[in-house]
mmCIF entry with sequence, helices, sheets and N, C-alpha, C, O atoms, coordinates in Angstrom:
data_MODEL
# 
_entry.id   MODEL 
# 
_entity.id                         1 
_entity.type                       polymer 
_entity.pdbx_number_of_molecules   1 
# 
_entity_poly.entity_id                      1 
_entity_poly.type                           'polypeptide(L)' 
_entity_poly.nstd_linkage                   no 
_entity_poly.nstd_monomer                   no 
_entity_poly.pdbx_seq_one_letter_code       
;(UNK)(UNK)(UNK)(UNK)(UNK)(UNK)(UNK)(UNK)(UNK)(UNK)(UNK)(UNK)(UNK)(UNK)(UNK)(UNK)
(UNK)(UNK)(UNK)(UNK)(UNK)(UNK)(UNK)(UNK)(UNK)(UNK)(UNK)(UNK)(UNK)(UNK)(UNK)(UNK)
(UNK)(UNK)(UNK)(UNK)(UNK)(UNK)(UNK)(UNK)(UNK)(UNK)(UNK)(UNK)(UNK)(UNK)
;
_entity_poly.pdbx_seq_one_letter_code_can   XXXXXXXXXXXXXXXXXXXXXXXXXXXXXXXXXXXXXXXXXXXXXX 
_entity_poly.pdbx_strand_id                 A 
# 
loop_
_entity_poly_seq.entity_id 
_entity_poly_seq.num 
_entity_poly_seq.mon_id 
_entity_poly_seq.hetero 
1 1  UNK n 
1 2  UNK n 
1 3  UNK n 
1 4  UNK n 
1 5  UNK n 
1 6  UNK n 
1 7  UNK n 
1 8  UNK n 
1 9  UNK n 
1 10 UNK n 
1 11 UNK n 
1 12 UNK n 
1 13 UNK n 
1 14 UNK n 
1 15 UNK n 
1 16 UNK n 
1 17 UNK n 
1 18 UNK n 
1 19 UNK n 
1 20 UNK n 
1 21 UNK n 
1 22 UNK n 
1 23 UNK n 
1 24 UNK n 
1 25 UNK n 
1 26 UNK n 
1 27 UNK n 
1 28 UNK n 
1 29 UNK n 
1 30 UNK n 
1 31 UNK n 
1 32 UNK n 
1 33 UNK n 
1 34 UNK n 
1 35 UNK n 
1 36 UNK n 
1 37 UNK n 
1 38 UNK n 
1 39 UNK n 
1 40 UNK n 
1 41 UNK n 
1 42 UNK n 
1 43 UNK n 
1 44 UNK n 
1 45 UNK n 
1 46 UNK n 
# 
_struct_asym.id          A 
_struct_asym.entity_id   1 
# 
loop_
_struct_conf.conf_type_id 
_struct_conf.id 
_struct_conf.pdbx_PDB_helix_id 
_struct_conf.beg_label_comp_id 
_struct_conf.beg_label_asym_id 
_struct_conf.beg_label_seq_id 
_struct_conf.pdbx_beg_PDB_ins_code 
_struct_conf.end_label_comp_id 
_struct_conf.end_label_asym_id 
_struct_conf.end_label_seq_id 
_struct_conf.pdbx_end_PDB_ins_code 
_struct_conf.beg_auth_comp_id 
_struct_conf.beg_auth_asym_id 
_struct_conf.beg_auth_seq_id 
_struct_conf.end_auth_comp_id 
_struct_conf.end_auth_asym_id 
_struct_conf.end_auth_seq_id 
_struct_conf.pdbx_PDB_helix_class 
_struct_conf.details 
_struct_conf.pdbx_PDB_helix_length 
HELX_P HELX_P1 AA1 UNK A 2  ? UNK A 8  ? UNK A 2  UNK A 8  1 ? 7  
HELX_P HELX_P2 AA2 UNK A 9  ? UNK A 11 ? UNK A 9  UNK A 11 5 ? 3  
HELX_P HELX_P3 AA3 UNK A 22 ? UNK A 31 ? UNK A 22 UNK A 31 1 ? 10 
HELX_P HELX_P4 AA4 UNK A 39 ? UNK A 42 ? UNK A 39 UNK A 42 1 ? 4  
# 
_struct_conf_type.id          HELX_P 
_struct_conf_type.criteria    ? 
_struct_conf_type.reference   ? 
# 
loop_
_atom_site.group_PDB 
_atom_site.id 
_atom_site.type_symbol 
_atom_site.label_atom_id 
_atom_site.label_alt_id 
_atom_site.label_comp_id 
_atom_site.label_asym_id 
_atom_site.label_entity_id 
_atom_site.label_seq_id 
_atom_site.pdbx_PDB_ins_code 
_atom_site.Cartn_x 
_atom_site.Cartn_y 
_atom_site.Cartn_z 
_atom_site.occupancy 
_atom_site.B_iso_or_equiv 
_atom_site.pdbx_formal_charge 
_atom_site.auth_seq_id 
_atom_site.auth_comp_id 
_atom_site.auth_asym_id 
_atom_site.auth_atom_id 
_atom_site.pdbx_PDB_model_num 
ATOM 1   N N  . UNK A 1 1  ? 0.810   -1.175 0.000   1.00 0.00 ? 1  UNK A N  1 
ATOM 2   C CA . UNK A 1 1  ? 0.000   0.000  0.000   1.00 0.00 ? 1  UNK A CA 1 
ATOM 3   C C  . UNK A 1 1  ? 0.867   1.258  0.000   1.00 0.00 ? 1  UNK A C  1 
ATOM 4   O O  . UNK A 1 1  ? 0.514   2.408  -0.262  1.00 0.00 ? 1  UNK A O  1 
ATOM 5   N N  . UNK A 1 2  ? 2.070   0.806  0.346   1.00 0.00 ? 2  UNK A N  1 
ATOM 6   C CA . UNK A 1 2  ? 3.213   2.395  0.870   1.00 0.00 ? 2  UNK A CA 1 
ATOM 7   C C  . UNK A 1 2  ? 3.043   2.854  -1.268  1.00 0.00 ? 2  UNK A C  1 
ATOM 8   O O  . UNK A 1 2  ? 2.719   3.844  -1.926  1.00 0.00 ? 2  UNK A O  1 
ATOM 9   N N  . UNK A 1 3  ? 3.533   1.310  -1.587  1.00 0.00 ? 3  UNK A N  1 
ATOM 10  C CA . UNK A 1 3  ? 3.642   2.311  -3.398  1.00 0.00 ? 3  UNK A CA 1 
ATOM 11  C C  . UNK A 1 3  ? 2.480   2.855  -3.982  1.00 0.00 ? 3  UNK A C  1 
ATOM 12  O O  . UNK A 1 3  ? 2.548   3.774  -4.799  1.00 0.00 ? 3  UNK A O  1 
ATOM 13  N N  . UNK A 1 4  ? 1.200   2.242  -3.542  1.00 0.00 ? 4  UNK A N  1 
ATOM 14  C CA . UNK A 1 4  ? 0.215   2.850  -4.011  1.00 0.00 ? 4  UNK A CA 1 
ATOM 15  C C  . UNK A 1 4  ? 0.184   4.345  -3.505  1.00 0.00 ? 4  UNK A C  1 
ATOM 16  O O  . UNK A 1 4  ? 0.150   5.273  -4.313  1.00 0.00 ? 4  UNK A O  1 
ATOM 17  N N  . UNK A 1 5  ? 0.193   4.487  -2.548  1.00 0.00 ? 5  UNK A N  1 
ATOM 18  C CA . UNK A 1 5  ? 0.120   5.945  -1.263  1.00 0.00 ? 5  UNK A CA 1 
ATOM 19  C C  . UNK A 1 5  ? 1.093   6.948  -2.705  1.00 0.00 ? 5  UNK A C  1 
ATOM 20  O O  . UNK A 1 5  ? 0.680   7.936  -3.312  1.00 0.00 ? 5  UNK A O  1 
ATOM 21  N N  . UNK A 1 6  ? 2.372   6.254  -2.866  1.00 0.00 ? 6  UNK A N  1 
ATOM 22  C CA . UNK A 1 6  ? 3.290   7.194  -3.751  1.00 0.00 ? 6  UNK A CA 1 
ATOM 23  C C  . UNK A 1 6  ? 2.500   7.561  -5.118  1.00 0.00 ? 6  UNK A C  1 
ATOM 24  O O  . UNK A 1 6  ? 2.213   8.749  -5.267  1.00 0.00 ? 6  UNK A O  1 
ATOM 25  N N  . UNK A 1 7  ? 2.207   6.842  -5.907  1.00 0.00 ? 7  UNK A N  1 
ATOM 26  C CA . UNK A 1 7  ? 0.984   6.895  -6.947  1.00 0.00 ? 7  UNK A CA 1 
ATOM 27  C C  . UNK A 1 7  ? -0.361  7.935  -6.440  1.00 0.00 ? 7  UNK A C  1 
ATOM 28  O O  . UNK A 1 7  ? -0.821  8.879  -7.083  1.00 0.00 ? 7  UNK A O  1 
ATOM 29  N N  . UNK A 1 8  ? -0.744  7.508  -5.289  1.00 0.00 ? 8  UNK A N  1 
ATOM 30  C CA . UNK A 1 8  ? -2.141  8.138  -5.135  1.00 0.00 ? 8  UNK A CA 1 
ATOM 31  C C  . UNK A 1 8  ? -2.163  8.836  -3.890  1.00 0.00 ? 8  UNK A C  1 
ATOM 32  O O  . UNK A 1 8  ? -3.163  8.445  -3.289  1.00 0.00 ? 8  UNK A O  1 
ATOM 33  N N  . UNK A 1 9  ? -1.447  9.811  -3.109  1.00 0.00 ? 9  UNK A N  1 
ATOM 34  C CA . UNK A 1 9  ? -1.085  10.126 -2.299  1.00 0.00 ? 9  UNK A CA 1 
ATOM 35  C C  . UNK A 1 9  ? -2.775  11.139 -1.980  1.00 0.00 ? 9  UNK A C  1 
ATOM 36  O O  . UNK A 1 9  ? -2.723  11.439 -0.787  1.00 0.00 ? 9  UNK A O  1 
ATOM 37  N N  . UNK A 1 10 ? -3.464  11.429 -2.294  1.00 0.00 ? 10 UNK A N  1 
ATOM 38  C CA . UNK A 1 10 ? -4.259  11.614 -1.747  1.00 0.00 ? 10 UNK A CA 1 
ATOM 39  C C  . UNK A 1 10 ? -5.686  10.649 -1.128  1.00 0.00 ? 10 UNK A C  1 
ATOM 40  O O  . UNK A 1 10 ? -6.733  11.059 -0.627  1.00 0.00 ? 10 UNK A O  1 
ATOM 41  N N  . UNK A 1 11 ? -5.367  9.689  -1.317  1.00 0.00 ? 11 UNK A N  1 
ATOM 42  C CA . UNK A 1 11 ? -6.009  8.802  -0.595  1.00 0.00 ? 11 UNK A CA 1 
ATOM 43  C C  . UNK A 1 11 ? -5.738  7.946  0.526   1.00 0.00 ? 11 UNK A C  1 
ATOM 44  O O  . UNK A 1 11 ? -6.356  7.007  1.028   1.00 0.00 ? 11 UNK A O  1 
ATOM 45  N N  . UNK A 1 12 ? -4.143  8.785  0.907   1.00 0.00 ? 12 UNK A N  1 
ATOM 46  C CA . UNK A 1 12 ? -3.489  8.125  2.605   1.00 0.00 ? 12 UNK A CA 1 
ATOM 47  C C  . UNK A 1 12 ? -3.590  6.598  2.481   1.00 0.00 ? 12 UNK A C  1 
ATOM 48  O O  . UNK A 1 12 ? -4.052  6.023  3.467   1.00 0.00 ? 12 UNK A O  1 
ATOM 49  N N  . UNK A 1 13 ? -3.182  5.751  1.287   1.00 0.00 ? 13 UNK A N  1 
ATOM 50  C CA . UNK A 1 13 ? -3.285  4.314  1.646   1.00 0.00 ? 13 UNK A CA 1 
ATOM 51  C C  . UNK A 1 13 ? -2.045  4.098  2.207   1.00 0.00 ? 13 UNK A C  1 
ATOM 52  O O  . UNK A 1 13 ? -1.925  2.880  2.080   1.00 0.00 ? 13 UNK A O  1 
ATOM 53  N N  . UNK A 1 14 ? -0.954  4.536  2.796   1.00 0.00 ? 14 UNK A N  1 
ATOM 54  C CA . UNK A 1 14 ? -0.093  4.548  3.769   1.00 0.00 ? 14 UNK A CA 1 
ATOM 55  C C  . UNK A 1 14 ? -0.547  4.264  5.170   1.00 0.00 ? 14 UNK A C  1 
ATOM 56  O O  . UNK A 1 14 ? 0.010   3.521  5.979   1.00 0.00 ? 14 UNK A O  1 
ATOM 57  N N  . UNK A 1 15 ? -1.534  4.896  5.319   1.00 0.00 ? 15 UNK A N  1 
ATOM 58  C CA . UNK A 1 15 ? -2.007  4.891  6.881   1.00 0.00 ? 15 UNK A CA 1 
ATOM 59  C C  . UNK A 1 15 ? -3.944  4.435  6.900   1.00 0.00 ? 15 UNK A C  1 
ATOM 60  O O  . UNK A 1 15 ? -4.787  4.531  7.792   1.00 0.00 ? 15 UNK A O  1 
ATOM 61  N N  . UNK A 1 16 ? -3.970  4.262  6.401   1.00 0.00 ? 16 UNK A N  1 
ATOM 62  C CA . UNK A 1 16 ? -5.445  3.026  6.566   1.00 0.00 ? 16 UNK A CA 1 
ATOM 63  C C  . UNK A 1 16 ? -5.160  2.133  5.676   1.00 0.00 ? 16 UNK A C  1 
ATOM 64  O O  . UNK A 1 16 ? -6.126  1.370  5.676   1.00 0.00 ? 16 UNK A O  1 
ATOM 65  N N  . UNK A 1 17 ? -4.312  1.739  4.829   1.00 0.00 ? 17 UNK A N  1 
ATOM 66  C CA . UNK A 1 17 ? -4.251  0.129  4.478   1.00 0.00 ? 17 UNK A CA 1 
ATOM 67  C C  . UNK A 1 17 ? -5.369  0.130  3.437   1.00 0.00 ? 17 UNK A C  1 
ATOM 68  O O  . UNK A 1 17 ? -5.567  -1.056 3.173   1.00 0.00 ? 17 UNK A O  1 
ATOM 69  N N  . UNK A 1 18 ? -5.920  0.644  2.957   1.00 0.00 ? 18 UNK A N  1 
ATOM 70  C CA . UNK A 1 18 ? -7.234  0.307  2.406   1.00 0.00 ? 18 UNK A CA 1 
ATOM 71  C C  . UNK A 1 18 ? -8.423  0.147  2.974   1.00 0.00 ? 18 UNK A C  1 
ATOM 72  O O  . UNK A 1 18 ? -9.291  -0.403 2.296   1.00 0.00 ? 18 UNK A O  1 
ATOM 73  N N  . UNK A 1 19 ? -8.684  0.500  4.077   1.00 0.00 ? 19 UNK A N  1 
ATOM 74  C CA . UNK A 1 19 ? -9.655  -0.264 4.977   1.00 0.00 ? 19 UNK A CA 1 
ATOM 75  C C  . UNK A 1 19 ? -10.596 0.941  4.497   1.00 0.00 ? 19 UNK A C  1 
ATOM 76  O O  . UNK A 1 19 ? -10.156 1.812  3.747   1.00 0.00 ? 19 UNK A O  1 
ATOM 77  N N  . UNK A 1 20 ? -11.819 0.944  4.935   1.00 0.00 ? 20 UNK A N  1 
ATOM 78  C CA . UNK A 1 20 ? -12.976 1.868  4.545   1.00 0.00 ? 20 UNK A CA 1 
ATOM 79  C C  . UNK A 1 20 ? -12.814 2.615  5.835   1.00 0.00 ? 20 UNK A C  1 
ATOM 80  O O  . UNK A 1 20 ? -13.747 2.633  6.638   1.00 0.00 ? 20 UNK A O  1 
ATOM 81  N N  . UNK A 1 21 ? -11.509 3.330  6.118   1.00 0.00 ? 21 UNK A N  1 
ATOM 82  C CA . UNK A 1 21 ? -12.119 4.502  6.961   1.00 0.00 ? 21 UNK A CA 1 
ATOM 83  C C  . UNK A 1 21 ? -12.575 5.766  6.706   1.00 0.00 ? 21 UNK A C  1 
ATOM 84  O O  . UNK A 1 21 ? -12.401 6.279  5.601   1.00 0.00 ? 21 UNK A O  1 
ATOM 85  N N  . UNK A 1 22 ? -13.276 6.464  7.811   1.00 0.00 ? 22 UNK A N  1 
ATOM 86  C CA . UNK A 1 22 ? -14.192 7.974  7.351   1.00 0.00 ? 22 UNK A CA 1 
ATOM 87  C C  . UNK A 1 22 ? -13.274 8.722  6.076   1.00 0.00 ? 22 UNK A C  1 
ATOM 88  O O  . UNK A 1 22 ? -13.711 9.139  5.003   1.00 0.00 ? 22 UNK A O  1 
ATOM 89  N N  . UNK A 1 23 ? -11.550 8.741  6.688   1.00 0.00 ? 23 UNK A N  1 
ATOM 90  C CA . UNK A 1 23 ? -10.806 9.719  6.556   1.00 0.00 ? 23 UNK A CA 1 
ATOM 91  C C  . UNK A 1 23 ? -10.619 8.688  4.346   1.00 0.00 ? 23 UNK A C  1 
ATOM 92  O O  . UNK A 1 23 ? -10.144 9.197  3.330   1.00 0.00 ? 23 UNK A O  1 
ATOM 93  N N  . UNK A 1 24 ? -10.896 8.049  4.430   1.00 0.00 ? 24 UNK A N  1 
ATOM 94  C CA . UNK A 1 24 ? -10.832 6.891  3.356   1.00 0.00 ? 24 UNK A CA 1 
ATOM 95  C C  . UNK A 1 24 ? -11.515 7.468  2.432   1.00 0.00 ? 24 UNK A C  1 
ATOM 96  O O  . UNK A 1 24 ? -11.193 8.189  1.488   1.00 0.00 ? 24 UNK A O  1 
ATOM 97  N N  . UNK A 1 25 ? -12.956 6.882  2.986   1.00 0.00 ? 25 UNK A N  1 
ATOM 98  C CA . UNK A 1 25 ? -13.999 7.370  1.937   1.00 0.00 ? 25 UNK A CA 1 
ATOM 99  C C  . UNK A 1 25 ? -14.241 8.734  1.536   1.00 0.00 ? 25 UNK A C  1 
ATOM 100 O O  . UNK A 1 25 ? -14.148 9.146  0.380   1.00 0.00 ? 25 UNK A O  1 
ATOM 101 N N  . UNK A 1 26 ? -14.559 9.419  2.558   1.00 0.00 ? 26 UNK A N  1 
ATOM 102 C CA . UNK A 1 26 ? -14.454 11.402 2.129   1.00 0.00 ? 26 UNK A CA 1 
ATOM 103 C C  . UNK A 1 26 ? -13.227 11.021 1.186   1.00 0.00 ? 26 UNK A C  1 
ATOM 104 O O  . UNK A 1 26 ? -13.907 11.174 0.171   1.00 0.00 ? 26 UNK A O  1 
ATOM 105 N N  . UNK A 1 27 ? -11.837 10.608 0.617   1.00 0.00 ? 27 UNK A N  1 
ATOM 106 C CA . UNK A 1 27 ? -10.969 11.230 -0.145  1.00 0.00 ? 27 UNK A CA 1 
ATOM 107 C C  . UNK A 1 27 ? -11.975 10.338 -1.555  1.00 0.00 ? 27 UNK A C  1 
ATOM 108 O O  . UNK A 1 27 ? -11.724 10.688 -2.708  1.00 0.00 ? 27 UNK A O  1 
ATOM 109 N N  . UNK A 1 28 ? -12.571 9.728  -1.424  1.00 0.00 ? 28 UNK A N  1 
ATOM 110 C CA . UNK A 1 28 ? -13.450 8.981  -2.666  1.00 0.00 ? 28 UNK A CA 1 
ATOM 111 C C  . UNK A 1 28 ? -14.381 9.720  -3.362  1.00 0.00 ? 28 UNK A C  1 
ATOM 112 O O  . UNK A 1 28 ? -14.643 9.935  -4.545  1.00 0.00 ? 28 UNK A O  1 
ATOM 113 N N  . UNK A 1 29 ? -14.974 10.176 -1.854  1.00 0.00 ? 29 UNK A N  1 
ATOM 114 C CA . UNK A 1 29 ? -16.322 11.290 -2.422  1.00 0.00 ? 29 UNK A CA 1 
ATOM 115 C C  . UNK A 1 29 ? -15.322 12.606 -3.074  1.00 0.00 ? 29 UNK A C  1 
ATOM 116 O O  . UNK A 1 29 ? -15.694 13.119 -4.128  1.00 0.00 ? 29 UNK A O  1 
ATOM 117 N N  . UNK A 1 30 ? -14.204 13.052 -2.477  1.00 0.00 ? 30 UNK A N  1 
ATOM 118 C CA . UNK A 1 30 ? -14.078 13.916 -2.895  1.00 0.00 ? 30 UNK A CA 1 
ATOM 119 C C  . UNK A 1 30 ? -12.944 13.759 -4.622  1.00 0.00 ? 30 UNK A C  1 
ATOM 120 O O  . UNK A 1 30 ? -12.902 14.570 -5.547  1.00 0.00 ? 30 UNK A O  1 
ATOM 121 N N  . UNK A 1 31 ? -12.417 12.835 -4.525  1.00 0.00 ? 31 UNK A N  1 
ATOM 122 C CA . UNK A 1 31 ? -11.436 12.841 -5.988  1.00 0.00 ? 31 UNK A CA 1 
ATOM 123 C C  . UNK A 1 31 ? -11.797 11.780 -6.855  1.00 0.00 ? 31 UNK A C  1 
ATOM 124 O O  . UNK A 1 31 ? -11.154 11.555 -7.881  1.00 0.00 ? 31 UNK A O  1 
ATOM 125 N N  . UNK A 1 32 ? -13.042 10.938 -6.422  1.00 0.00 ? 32 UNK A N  1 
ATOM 126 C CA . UNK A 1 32 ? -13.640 9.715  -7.224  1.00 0.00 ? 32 UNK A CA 1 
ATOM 127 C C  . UNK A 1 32 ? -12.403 9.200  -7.085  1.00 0.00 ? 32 UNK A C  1 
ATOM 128 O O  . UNK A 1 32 ? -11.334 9.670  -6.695  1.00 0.00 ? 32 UNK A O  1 
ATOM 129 N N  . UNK A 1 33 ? -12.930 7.594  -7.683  1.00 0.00 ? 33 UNK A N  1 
ATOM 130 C CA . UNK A 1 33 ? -12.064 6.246  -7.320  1.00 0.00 ? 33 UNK A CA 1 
ATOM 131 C C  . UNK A 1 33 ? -10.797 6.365  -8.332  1.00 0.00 ? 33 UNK A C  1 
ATOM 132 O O  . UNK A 1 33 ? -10.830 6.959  -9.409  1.00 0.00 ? 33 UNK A O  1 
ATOM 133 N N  . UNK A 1 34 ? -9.805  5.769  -7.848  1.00 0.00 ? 34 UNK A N  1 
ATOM 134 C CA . UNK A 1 34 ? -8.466  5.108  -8.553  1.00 0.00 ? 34 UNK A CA 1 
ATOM 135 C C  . UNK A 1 34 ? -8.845  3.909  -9.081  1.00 0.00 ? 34 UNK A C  1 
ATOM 136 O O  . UNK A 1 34 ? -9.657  3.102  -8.629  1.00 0.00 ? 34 UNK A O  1 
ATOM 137 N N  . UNK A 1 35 ? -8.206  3.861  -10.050 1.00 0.00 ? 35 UNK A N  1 
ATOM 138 C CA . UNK A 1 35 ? -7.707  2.414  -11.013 1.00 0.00 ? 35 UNK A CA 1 
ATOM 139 C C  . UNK A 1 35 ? -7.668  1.347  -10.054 1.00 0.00 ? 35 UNK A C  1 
ATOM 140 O O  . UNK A 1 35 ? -8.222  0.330  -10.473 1.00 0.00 ? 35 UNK A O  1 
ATOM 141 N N  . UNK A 1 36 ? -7.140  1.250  -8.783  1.00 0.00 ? 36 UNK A N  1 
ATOM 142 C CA . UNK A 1 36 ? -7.068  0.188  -7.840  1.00 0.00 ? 36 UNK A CA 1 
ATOM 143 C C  . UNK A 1 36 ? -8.108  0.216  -7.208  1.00 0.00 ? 36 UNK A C  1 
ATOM 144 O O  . UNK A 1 36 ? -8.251  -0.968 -6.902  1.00 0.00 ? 36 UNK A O  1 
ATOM 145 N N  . UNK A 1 37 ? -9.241  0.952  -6.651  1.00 0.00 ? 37 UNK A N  1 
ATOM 146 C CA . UNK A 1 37 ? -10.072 0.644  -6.349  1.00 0.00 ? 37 UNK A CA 1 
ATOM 147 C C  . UNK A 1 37 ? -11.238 -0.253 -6.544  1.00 0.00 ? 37 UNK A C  1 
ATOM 148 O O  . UNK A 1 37 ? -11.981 -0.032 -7.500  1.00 0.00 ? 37 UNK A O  1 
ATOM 149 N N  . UNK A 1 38 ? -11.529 -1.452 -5.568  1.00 0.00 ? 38 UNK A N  1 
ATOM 150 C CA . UNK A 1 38 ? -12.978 -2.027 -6.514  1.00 0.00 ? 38 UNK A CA 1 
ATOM 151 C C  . UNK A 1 38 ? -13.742 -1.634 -6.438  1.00 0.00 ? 38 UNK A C  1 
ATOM 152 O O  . UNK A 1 38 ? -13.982 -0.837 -5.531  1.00 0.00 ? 38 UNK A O  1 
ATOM 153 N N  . UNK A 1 39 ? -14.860 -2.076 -7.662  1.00 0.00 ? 39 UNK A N  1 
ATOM 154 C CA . UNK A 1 39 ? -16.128 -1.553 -7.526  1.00 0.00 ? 39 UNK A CA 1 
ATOM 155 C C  . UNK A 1 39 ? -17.226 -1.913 -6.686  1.00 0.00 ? 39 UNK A C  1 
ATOM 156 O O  . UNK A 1 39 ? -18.232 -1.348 -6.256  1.00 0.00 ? 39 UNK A O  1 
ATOM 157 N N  . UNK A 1 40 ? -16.563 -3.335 -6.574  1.00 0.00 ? 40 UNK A N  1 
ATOM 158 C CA . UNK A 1 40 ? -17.883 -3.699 -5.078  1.00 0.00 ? 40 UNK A CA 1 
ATOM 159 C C  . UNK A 1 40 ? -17.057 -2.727 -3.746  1.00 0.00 ? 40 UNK A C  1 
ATOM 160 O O  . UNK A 1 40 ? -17.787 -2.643 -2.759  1.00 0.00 ? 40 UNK A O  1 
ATOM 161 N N  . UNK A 1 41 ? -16.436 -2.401 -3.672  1.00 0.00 ? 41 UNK A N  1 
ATOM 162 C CA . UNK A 1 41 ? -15.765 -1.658 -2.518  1.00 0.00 ? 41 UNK A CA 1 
ATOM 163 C C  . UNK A 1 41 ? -16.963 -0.192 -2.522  1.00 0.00 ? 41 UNK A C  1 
ATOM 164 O O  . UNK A 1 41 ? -17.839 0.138  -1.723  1.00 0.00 ? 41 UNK A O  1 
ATOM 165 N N  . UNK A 1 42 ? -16.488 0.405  -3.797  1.00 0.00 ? 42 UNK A N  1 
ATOM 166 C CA . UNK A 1 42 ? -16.922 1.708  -4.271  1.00 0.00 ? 42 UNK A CA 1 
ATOM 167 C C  . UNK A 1 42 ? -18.418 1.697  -4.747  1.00 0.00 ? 42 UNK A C  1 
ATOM 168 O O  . UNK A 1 42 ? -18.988 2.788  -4.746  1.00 0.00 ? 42 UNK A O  1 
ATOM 169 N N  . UNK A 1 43 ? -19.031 0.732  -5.101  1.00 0.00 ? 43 UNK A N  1 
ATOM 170 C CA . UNK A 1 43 ? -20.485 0.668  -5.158  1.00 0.00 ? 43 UNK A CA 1 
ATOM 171 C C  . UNK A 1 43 ? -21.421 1.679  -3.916  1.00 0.00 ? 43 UNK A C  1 
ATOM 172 O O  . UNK A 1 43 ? -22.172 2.651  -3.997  1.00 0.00 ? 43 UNK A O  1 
ATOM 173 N N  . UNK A 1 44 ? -21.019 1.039  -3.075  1.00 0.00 ? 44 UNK A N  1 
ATOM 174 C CA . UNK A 1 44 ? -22.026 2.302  -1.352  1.00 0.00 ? 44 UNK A CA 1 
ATOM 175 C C  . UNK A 1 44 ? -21.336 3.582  -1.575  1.00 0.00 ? 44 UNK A C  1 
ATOM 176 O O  . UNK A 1 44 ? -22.021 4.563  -1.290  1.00 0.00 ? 44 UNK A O  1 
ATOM 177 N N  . UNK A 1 45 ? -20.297 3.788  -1.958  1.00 0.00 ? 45 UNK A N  1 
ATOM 178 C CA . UNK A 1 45 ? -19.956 5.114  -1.389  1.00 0.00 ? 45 UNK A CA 1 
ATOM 179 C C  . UNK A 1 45 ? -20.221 6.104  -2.600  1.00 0.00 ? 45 UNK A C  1 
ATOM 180 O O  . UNK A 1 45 ? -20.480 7.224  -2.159  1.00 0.00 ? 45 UNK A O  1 
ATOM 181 N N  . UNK A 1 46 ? -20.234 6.063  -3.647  1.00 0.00 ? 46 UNK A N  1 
ATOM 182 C CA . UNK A 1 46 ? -20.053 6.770  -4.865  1.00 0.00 ? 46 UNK A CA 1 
ATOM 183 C C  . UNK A 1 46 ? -21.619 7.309  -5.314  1.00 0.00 ? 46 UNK A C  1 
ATOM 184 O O  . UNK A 1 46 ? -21.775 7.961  -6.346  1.00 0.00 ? 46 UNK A O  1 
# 
């Protein structure tokens, strides 16, 4: 997740791992999903 974080540094996958936290999803709502994101992940939040 550290290289993704370097790639996508506004979505802090450095420090939540991917996990669906608050600080997680708000960066979803706010810059829509990455290429690595799934869509069953991103389905509720989008």
């Amino acid at each position: 997740m550290r290289e993704y974080d370097e790639r996508y540094p506004q979505y802090g996958f450095a420090k939540h791992k991917g996990y669906g936290t608050a600080s997680h999803i708000q960066a979803i709502r706010e810059f829509g999903p990455c290429p690595i994101h799934r869509k069953s992940f991103i389905g509720g939040i989008i």
